[in-house]
C-alpha positions as CSV (number, residue, x, y, z in Angstrom):
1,X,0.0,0.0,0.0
2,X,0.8,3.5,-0.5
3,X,1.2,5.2,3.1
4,X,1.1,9.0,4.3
5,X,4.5,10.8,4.8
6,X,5.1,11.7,8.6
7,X,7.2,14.3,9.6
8,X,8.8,15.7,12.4
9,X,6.7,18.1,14.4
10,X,9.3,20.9,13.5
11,X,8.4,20.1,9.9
12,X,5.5,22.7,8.1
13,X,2.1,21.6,7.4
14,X,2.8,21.6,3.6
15,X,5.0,18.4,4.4
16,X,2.3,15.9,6.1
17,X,0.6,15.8,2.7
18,X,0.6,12.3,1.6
19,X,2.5,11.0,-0.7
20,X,1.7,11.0,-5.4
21,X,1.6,7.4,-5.8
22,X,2.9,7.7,-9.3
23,X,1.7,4.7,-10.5
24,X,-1.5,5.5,-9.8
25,X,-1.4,8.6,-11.8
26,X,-0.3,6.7,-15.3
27,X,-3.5,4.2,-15.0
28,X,-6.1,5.6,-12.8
29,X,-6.9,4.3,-9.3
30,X,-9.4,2.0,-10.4
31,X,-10.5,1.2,-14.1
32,X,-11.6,-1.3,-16.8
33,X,-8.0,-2.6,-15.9
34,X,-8.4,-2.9,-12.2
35,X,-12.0,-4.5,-12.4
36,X,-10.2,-7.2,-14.7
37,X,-7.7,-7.8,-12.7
38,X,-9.8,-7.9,-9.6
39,X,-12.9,-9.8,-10.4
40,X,-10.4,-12.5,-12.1
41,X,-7.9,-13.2,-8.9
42,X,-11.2,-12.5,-6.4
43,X,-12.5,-16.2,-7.6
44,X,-9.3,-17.8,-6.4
45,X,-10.1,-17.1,-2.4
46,X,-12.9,-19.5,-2.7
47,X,-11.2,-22.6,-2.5
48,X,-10.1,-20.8,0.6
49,X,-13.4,-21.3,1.8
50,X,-13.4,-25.0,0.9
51,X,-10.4,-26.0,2.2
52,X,-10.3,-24.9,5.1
53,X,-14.4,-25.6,6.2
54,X,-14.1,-29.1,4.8
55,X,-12.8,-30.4,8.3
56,X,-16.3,-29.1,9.5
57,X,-18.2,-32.3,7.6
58,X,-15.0,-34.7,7.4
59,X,-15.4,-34.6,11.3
60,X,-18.6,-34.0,12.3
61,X,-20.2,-34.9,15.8
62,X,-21.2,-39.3,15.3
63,X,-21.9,-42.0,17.6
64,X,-19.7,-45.1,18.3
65,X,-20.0,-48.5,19.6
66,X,-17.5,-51.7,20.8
67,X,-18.2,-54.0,18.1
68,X,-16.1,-56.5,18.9
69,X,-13.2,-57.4,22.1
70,X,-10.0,-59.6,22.2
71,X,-11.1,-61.9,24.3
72,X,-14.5,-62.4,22.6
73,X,-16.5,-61.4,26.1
74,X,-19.4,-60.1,26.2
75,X,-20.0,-56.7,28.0
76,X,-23.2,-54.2,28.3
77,X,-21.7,-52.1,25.6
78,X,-23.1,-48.7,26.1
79,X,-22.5,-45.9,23.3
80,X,-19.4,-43.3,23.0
81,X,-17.6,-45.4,25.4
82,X,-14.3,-47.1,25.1
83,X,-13.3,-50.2,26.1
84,X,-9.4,-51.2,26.2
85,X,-9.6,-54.4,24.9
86,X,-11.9,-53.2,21.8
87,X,-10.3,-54.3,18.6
88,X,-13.4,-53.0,16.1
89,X,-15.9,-50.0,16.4
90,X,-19.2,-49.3,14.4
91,X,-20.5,-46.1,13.8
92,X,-23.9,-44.0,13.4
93,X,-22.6,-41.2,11.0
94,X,-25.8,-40.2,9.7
95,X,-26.8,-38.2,8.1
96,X,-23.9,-38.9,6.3
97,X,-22.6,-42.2,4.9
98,X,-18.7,-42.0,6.3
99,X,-16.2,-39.7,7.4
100,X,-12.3,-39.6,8.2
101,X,-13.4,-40.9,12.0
102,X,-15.4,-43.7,10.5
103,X,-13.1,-44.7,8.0
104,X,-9.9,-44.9,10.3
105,X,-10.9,-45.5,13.5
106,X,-10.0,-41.7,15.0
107,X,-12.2,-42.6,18.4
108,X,-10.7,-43.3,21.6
109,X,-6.8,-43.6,21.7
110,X,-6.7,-42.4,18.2
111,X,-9.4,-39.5,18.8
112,X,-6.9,-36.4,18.7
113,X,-5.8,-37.8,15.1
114,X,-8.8,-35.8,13.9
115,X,-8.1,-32.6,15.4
116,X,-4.5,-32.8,14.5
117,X,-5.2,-33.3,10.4
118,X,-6.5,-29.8,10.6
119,X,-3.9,-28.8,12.8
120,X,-1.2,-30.2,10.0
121,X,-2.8,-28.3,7.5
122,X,-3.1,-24.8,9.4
123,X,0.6,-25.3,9.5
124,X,0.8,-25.8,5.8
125,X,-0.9,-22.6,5.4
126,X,1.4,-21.2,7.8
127,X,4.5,-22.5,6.4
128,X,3.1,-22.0,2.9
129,X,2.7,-18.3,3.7
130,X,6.4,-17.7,4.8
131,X,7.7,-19.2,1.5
132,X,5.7,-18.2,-1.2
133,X,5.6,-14.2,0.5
134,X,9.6,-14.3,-0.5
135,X,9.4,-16.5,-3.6
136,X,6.9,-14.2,-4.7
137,X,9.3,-10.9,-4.0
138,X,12.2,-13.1,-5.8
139,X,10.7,-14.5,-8.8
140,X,7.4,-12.5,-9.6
141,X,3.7,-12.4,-8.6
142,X,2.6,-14.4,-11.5
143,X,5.3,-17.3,-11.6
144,X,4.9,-18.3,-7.6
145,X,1.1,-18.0,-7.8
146,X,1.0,-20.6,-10.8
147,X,3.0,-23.0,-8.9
148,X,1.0,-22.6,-6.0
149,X,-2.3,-23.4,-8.0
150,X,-0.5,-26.2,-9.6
151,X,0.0,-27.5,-5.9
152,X,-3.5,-26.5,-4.7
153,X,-5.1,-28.6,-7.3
154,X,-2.8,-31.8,-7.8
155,X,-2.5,-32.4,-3.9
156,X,-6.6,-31.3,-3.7
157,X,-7.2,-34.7,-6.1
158,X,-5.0,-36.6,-4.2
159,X,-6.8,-36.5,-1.5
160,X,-10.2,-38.8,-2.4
161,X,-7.6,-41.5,-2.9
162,X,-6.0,-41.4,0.3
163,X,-5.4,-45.1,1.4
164,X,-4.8,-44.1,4.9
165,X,-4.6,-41.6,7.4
166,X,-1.2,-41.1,7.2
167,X,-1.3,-40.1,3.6
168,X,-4.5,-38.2,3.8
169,X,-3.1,-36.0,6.3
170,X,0.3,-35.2,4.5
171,X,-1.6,-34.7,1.5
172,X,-3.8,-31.9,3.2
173,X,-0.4,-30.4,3.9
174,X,0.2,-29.3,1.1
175,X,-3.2,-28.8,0.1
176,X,-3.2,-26.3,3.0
177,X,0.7,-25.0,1.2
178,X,-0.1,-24.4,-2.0
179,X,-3.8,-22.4,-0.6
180,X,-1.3,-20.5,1.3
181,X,0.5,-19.2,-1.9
182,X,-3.0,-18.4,-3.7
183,X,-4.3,-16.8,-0.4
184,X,-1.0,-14.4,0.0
185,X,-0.1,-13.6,-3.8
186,X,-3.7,-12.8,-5.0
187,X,-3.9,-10.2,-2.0
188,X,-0.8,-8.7,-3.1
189,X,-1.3,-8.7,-6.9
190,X,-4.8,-6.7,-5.7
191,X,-2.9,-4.2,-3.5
192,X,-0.4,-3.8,-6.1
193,X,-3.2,-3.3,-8.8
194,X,-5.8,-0.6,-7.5
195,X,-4.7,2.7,-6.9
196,X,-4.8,4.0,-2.9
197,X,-8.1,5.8,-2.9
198,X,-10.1,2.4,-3.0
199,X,-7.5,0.0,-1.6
200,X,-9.2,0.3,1.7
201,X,-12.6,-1.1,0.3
202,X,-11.4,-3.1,-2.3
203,X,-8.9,-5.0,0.7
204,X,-12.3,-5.6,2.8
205,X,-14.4,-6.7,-0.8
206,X,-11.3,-9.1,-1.3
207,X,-12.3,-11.4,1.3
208,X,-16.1,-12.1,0.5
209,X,-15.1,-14.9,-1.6
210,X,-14.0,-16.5,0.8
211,X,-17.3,-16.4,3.5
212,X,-19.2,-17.7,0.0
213,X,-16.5,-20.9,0.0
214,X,-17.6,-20.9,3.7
215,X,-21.4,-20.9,2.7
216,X,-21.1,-23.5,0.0
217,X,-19.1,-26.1,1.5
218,X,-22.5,-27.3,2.8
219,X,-23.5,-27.7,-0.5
220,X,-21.2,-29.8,-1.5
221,X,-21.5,-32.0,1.8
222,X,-24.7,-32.0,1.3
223,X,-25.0,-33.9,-2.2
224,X,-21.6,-35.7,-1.5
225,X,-22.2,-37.9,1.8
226,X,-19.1,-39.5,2.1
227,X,-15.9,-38.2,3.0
228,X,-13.7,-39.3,-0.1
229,X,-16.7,-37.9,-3.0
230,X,-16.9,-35.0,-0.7
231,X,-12.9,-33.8,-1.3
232,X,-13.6,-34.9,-4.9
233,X,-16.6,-32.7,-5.1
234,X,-14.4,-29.6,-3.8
235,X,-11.0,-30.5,-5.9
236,X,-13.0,-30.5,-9.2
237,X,-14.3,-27.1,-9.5
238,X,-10.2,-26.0,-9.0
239,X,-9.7,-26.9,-12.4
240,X,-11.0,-23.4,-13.4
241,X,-7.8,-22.0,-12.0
242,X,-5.9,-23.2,-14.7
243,X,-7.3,-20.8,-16.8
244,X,-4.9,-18.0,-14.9
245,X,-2.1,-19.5,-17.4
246,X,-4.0,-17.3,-20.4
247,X,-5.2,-14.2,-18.3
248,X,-2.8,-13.5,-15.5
249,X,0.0,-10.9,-16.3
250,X,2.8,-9.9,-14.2
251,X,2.2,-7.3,-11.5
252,X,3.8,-3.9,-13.3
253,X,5.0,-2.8,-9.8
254,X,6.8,-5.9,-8.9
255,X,8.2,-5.7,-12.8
256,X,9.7,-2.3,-12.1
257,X,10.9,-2.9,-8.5
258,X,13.2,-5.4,-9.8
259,X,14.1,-3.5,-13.4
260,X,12.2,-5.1,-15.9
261,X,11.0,-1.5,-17.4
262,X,10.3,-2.5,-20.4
263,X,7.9,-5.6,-19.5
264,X,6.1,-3.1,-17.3
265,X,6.1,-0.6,-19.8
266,X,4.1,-2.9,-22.1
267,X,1.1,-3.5,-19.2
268,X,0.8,-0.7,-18.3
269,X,0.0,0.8,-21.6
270,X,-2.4,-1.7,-22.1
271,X,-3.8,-0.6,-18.8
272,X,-3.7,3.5,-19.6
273,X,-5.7,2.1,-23.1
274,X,-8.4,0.1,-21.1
275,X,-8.6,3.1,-18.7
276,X,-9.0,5.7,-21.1
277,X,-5.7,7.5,-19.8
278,X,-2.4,8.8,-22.0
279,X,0.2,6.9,-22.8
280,X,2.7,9.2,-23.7
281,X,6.0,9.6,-21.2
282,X,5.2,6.1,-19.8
283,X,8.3,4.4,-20.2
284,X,9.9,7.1,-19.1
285,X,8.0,7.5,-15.9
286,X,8.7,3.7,-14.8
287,X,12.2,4.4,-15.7
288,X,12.5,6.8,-13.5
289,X,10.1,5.1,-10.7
290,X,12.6,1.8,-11.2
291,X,16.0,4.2,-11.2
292,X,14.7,5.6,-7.5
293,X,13.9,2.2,-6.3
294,X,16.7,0.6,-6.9
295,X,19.2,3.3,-5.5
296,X,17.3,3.3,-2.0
297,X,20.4,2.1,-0.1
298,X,20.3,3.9,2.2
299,X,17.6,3.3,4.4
300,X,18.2,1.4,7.8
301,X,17.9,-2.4,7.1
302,X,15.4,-3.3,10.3
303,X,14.5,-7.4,11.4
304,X,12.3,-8.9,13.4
305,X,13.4,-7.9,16.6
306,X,12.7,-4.7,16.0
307,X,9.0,-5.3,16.5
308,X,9.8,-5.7,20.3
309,X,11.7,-2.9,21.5
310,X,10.5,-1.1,24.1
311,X,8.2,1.5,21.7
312,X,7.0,-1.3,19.8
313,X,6.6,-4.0,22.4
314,X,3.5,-3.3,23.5
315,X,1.9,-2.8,19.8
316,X,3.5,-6.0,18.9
317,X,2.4,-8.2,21.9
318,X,-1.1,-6.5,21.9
319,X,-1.4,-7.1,18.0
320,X,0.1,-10.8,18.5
321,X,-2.3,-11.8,21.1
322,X,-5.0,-10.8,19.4
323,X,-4.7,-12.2,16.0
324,X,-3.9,-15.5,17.9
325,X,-7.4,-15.4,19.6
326,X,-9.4,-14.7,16.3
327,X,-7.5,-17.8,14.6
328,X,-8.7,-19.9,17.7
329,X,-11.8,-18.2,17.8
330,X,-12.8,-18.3,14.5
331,X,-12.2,-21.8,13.0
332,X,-12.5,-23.5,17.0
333,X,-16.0,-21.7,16.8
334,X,-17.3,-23.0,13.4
335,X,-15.8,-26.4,14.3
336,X,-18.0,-26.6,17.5
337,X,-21.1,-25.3,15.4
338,X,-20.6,-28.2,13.1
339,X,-20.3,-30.6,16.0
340,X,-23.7,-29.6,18.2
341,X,-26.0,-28.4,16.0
342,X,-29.1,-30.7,15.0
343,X,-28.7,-29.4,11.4
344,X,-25.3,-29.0,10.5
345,X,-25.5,-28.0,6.9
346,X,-28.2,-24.6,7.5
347,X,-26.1,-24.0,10.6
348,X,-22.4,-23.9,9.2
349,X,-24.6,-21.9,5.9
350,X,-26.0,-19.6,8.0
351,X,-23.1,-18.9,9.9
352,X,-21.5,-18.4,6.4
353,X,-23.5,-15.9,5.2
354,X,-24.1,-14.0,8.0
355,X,-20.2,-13.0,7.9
356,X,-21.0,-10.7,4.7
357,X,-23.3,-8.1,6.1
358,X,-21.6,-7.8,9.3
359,X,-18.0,-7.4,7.6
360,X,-20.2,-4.5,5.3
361,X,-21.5,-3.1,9.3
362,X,-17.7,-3.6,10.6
363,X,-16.3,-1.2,8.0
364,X,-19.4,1.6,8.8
365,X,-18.5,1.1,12.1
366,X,-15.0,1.6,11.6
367,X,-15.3,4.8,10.1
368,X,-17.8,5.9,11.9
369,X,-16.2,5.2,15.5
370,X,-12.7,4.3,14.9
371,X,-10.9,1.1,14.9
372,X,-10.3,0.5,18.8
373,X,-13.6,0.8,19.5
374,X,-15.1,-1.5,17.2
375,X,-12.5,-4.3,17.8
376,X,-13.3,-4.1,21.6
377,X,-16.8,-4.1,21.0
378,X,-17.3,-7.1,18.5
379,X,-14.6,-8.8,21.0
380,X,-16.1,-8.7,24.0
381,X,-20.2,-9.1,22.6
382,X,-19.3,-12.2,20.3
383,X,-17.2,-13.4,24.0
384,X,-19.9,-12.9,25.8
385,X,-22.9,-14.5,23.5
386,X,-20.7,-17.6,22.8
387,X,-20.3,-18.1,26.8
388,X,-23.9,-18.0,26.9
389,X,-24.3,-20.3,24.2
390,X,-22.9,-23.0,26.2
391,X,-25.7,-22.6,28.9
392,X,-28.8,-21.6,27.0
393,X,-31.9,-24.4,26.1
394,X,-30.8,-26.4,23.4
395,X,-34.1,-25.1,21.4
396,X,-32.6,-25.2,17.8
397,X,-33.4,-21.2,16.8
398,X,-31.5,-19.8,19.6
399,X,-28.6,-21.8,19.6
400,X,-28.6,-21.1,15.8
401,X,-29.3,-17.6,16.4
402,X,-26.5,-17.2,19.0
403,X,-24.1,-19.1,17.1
404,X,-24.4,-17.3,14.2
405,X,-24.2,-13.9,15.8
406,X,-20.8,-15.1,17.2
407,X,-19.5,-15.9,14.6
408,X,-20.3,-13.1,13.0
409,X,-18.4,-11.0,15.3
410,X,-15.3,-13.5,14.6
411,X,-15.5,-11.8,11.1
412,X,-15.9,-8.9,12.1
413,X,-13.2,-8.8,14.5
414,X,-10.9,-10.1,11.6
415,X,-11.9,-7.3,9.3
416,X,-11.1,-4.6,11.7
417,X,-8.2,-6.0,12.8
418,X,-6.2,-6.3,9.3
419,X,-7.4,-2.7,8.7
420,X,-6.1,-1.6,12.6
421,X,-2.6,-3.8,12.6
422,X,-1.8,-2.3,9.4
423,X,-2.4,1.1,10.8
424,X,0.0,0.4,14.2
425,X,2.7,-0.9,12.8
426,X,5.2,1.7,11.0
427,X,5.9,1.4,6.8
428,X,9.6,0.4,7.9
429,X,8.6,-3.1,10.0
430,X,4.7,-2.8,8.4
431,X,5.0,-6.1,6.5
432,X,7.3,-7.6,9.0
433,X,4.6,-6.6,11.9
434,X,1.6,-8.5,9.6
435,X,3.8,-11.6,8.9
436,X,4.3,-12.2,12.6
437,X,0.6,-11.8,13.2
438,X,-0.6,-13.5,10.7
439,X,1.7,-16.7,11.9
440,X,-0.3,-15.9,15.0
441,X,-3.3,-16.4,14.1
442,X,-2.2,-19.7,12.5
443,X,-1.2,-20.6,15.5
444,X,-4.9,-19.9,17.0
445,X,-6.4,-22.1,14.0
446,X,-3.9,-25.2,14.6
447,X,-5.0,-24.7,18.2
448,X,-8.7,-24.9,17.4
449,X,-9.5,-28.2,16.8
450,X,-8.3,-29.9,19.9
451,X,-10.7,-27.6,21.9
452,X,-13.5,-27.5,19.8
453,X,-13.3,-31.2,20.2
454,X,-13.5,-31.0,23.6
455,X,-17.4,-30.6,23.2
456,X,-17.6,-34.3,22.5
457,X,-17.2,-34.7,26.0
458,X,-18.2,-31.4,27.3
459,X,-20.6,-29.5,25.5
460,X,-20.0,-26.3,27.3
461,X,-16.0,-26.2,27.7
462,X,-14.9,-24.9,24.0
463,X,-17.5,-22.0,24.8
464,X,-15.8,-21.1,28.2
465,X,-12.5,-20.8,26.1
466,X,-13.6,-19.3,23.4
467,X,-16.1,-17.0,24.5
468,X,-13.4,-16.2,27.6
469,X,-10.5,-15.9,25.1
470,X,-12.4,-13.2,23.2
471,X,-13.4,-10.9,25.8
472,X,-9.5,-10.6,27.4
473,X,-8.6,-9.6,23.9
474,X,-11.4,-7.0,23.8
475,X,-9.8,-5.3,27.0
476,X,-5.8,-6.2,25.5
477,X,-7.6,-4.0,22.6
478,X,-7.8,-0.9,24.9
479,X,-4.2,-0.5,25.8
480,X,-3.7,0.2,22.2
481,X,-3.6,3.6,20.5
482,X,-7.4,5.0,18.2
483,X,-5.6,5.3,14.6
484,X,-8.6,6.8,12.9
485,X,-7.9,9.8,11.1
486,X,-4.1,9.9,11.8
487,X,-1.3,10.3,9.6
488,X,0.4,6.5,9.4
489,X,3.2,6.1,11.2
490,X,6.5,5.5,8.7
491,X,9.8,5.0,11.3
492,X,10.2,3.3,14.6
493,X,10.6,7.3,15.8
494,X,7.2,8.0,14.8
495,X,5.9,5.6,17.2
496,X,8.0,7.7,20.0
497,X,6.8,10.3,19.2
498,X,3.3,10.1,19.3
């Protein structure tokens, strides 16, 4: 993104003005070009979607039953309980015909073996996101995010044909890679695309696709009762990706960070056309724009560290914490939904859908009040109704109703979050401040699945820790700084200084 020049307070008002994004200028801020670009790299978040809610029907809740013992006795077998000389189990998986549990025995002994398959692929994502982020600055937008939808959808038809658990879950490791590399190179080909008046919308908008992957995994569940035609079902409509061989093009800004003016030249000309904008000088602008990137030596050469010294420490832990807590929170709580509601294909829908309007009232709210206080608000109300949740009448309309509405605050925690991290951290350590929080929160999601699973023996335990989890970081929330309507920070100093 393109972020406002701060000055020292010395420095006149003329000075705080923000920055020409000169790139901008040459093919409009958003165009015929952008909307191409845009609509076509928006359809690759929802696989997204898929991947990562499939775990919500490959292990939903089921009953089991002793089947058989080693010494062929004969016990009052009762249901869901275990037995230690039980060589074989049956199951009642309606209303579906098998899942992963089912199929490989994951009950008992063996019961955390479903939790940690999601676990293994949340780290896939996470890994996935550390190496394609610098493949992607090394060898291009376009190049990194074909191989990763090469990976995406070779390792996504592996999976049906998994002969065992151990395969199926390495599989879903890279499954969970190569979404990783589509998740972290369309964002940035996007960012890199529309101009800075309508990144902020455009950034928010981005994600949508990927609630409607949330909504329609049902879908596919629904028609495709077993586990195995289930993947299947979700790997095949992938195949459309390849069709980003013929219509992606490089990202001009990458192209010219790196000196390739003449490649960027030719885009961006075909941009200015599509846009209605001159074309004269424009080689000679991203000459220019390349010559000044590339003689930037001087600038101090910051790491990781950096993010926790003493004016940064508390930004960092805050921001860490938090995004940790929304991972957990977010895939734990649509995990547990899955698992206790009567109806799990309207629930997981429903709690789908409801993300998009109250992202849309996250965003009003975040103009309209500022960033701290919405984040401590949806915090601590989605903490507070999923606590209840745990307690309430199982009547199937208000658990539905309350489960929905937290995770709708989930969402909309995420959405303000992105918006107020990018804010607090500084341009020098800004991308170094999201990686770290965005490993986080992978964290929080590789968490989720043991305690979400915890409601197979008690119902009302994952709501205590989720529910509880979100409210402490609605109040860690409030030792932060209100960034609405200020000047973003650019140096370490800034931060000092305000």
């Amino acid at each position: 993104m393109v972020h406002n020049t701060v000055t020292k307070s010395t420095s006149s008002p003329a000075n705080d003005a923000p920055k020409e994004d000169k790139f901008a200028k040459l093919v409009g801020h958003f165009g015929k070009w952008q909307f191409v670009v845009f609509s076509s790299v928006f359809l690759v978040k929802l696989s997204s979607g898929w991947v990562q809610m499939a775990i919500l029907f490959l292990t939903p809740n089921f009953t089991f039953w002793c089947t058989g013992f080693e010494d062929n006795s004969t016990l009052d077998i009762k249901n869901m309980t275990c037995y230690k000389n039980c060589i074989e189990y049956d199951y009642d998986t309606s209303p579906f015909e098998n899942t992963i549990i089912s199929e490989w025995d994951l009950v008992c002994e063996r019961n955390w073996l479903a939790s940690f398959t999601q676990t293994i692929l949340q780290l896939g994502i996470l890994i996935g996101s550390i190496v394609f982020g610098f493949l992607s600055d090394r060898y291009g937008r376009k190049n990194t995010f074909l191989a990763s939808i090469i990976i995406l959808i070779a390792f996504s038809f592996g999976v049906p044909y998994s002969p065992n658990y151990t395969i199926f879950t390495v599989l879903r490791f890279f499954v969970g890679f190569g979404t990783a590399g589509t998740m972290v190179i369309s964002f940035v080909i996007v960012m890199e695309t529309i101009g800075p008046k309508y990144r902020e919308i455009f950034g928010c908008v981005f994600q949508i696709p990927f609630v409607l992957g949330h909504m329609s995994t049902p879908l596919f569940a629904y028609y495709f009762r077993s586990w195995d035609t289930f993947a299947l079902s979700i790997a095949v409509p992938q195949v459309i990706y390849f069709g980003y061989f013929f219509l992606l093009s490089e990202s001009p800004r990458w192209l010219i960070s790196v000196g390739k003016v003449e490649e960027a030249t030719k885009i961006v000309k075909q941009a200015a056309i599509m846009n209605n904008r001159p074309t004269e000088k424009i080689g000679e602008t991203l000459t220019k724009l390349s010559e000044d990137m590339l003689t930037k030596t001087d600038e101090p050469k910051l790491n990781y560290a950096d993010l926790f010294q003493s004016s940064m420490r508390r930004r960092s832990l805050c921001c860490c914490i938090m995004w940790l807590i929304i991972g957990t929170m977010y895939y734990g709580f649509n995990q547990y939904i899955s698992q206790t509601s009567s109806d799990t294909f309207v629930s997981v829908a429903v709690a789908g859908a409801i993300q998009i309007p109250s992202n849309l009232i996250a965003i009003w709210f975040i103009k309209k009040f500022g960033r701290k206080k919405t984040i401590t608000t949806v915090f601590i109300l989605g903490g507070t109704v999923i606590i209840a949740l745990g307690f309430v009448p199982k009547i199937y309309w208000l658990t539905l109703l309350m489960g929905t509405l937290g995770v709708s605050c989930a969402g909309a925690a995420a959405t303000t979050i992105y918006i107020y991290t990018t804010e607090l951290f500084p341009t020098v350590v800004r991308n170094m401040g999201m990686g770290v929080c965005s490993t986080s929160m992978r964290v929080g999601s590789m968490i989720a699945p043991f305690i979400s699973n915890l409601s197979m023996t008690t119902t009302w335990l994952p709501t205590i820790i989720f529910g509880g989890a979100a409210i402490c970081a609605g109040f860690i929330a409030l030792l932060l700084p209100e960034t609405k309507g200020k000047t973003l920070p650019d140096t370490i100093d800034d931060i000092k200084s305000s």
